[in-house]
C-alpha positions in Angstrom: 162.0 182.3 82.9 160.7 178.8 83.1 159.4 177.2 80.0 155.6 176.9 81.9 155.8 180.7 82.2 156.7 181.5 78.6 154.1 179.4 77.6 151.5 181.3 79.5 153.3 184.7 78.5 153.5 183.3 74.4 149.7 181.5 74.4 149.1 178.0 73.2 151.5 177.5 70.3 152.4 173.8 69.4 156.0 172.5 67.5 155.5 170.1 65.4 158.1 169.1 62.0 157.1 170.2 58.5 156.1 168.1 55.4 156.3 169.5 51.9 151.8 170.1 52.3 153.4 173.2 54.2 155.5 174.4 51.3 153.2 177.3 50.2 152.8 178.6 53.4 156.6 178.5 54.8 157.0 180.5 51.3 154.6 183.4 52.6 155.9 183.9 55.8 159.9 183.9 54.0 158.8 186.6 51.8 157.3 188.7 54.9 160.5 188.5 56.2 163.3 188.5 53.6 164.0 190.6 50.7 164.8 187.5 48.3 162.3 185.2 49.5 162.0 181.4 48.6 159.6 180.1 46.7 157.1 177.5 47.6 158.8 175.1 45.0 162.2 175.9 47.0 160.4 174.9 50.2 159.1 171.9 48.8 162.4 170.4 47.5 164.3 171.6 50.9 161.5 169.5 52.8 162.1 166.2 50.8 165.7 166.4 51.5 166.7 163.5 53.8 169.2 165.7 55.9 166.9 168.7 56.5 165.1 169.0 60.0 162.2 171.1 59.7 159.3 172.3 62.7 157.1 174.4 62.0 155.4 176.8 65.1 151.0 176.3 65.2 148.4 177.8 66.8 145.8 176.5 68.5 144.0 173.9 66.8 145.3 175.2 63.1 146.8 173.5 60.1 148.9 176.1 58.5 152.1 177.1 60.5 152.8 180.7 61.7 156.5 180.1 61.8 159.1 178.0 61.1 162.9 176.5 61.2 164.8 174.7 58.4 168.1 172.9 59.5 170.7 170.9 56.9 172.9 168.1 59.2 175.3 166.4 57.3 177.1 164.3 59.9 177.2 165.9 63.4 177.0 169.5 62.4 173.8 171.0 61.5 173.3 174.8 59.5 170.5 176.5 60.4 168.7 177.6 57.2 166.4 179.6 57.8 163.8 180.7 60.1 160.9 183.0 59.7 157.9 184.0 62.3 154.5 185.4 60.6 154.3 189.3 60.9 151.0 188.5 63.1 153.2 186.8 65.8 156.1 188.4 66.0 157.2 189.7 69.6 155.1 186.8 71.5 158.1 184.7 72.2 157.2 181.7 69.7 160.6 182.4 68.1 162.1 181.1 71.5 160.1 177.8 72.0 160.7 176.9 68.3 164.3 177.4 68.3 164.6 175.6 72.3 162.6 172.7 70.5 164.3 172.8 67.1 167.8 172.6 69.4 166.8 169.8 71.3 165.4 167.4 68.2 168.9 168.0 67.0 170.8 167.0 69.9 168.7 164.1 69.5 169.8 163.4 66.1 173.4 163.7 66.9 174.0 167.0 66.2 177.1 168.4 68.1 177.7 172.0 66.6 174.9 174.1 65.1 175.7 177.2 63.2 173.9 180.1 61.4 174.0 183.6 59.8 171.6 186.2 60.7 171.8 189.8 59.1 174.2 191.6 60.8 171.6 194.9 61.5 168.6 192.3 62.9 169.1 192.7 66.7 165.8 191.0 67.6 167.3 187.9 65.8 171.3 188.3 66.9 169.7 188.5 70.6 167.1 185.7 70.3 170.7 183.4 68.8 172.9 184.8 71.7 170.1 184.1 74.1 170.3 180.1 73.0 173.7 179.9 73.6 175.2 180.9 69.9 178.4 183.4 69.7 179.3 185.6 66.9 182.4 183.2 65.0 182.7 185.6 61.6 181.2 187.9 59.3 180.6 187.8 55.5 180.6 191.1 54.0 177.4 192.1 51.7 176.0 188.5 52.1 172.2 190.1 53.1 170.4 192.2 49.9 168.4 195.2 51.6 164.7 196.6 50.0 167.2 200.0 49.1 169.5 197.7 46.3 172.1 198.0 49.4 173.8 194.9 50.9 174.0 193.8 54.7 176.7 192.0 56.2 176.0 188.4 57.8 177.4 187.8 61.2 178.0 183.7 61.4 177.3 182.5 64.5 177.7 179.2 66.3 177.1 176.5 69.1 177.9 173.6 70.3 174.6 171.0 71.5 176.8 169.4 74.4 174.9 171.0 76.7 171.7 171.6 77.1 170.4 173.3 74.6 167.7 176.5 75.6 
């Protein structure tokens, strides 16, 4: 699918990077979607980290993002952190565009290989990854805590930013 066509398909969604003003709300949409969310104090010291790439996914005409995607680069590598949607636009594709985007501002810094964890049970996620070009490389063992006191595995998952990138 062409990027004009997921754009119609997703609706007008902008990519813009982060600044610590957006710490409260990045800490929000985490604890919709993780079971040991971040706080917004977390967020804020993340964001004035000099090696952290941050964009943040916004509808419309609004201030406050409904999505996001934290990187840490030290040299030519790059881990992605985390990345979050709002339960209100989940499914729409804005996922895609901001990790496409987020992949190509670090290719633009430099960044050769990118890698990430994603719970090993969260298909919607482990397909978005393997969509962009990332391949399963390990798995961590009771990395992820579950609501039920259970733990999830983490399957680690890589690229390289050679190419281009979504």
């Amino acid at each position: 699918m062409r990027l004009s066509e997921w754009l119609h398909r997703a609706g007008p969604v902008r990519i813009e990077p982060l600044a610590t003003r957006h710490a409260a709300r990045l800490a929000e949409i985490h604890a919709s979607a993780f079971t040991q969310p971040w706080d917004a104090l977390e967020f804020e010291r993340r964001l004035a980290q000099r090696n952290t790439v941050a964009d943040g996914a916004f509808l419309r005409r609004g201030t406050e993002p409904v999505g996001f995607i934290l990187s840490r680069c030290v040299a030519d590598e790059a881990e992605v952190l985390s990345v979050a949607m709002a339960p209100a636009v989940r499914g729409r594709g804005y996922a895609g565009l901001l990790l496409g985007h987020h992949l190509r501002r670090l290719a633009q810094a430099g960044v050769r290989d990118v890698f990430l964890e994603v719970e090993e049970g969260n298909r919607p996620a482990h397909a978005l990854y393997r969509r962009y070009g990332f391949r399963d490389i390990g798995r961590r063992s009771g990395y992820y805590a579950r609501p039920d006191g259970t733990r999830a595995a983490a399957i680690t998952m890589g690229r390289s930013l050679e190419r281009k990138p979504g």
